[in-house]
C-alpha positions as CSV (number, residue, x, y, z in Angstrom):
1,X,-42.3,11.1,53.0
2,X,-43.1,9.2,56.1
3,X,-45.9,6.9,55.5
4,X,-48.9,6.1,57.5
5,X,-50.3,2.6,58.3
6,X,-53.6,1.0,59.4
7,X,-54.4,-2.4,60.4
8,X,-57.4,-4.2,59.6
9,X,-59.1,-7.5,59.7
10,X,-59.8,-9.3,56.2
11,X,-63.5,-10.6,56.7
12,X,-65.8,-13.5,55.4
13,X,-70.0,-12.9,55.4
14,X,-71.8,-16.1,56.5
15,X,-75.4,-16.2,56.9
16,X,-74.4,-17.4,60.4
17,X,-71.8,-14.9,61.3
18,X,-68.4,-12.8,60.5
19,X,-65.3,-14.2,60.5
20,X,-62.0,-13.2,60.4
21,X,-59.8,-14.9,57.9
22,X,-56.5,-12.4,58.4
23,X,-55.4,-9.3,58.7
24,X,-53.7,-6.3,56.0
25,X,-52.0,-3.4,56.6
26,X,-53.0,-0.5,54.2
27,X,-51.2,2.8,53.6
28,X,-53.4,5.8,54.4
29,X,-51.4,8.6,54.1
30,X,-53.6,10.3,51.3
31,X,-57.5,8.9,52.0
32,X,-57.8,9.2,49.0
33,X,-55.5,7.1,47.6
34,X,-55.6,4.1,50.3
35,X,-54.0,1.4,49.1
36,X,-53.2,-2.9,50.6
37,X,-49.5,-2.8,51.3
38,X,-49.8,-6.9,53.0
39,X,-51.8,-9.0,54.1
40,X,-51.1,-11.3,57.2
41,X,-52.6,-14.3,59.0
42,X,-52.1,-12.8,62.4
43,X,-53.1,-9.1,63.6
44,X,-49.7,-9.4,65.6
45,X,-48.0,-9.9,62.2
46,X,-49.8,-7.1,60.7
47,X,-48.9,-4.7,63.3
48,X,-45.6,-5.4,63.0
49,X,-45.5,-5.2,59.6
50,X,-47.1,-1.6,59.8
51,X,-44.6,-0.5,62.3
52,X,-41.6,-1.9,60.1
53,X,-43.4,0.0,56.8
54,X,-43.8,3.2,58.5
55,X,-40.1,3.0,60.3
56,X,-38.5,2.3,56.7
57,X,-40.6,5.3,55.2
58,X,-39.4,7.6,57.9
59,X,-35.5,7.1,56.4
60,X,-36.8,8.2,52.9
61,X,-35.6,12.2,52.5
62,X,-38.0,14.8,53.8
63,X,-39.3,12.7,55.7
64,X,-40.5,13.4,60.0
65,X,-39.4,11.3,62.5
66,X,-41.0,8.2,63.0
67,X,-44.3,8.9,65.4
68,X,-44.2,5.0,66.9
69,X,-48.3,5.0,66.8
70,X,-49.8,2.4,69.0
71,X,-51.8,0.3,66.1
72,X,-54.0,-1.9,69.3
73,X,-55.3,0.0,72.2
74,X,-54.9,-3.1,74.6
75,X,-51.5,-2.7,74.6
76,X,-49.5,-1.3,77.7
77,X,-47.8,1.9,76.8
78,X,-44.3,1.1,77.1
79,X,-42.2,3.9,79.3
């Protein structure tokens, strides 16, 4: 079954502000079973980590296509 991936920033709480220590990928396919498939100290890394986990999960039997989901709006579609 083709999985689906989300990328989102690992945070730190300060009295001062909220940083951004890295970045993990999690699989939500079922919301309600989300679970932390990495964890990465870029949000480049991440997203290619997420595209690679959701490209291997697509070969898995049964499985659709690949969908090749954008994972950061700012980046230029690609024709």
């Amino acid at each position: 079954m083709t999985r689906t991936a989300r990328v989102e920033p690992i945070t730190e709480e300060t009295q001062e502000s909220i940083q951004v220590s890295g970045w993990r990928v999690m699989d939500v396919t079922d919301p309600n079973e989300m679970r932390e498939v990495s964890q990465h100290d870029t949000e480049p890394q991440a997203i290619e980590a997420a595209r690679n986990y959701e490209r291997e999960t697509s070969n898995e039997p049964g499985s659709q296509p690949d969908d090749t989901q954008d994972y950061e709006s700012s980046e230029t579609p690609r024709g």
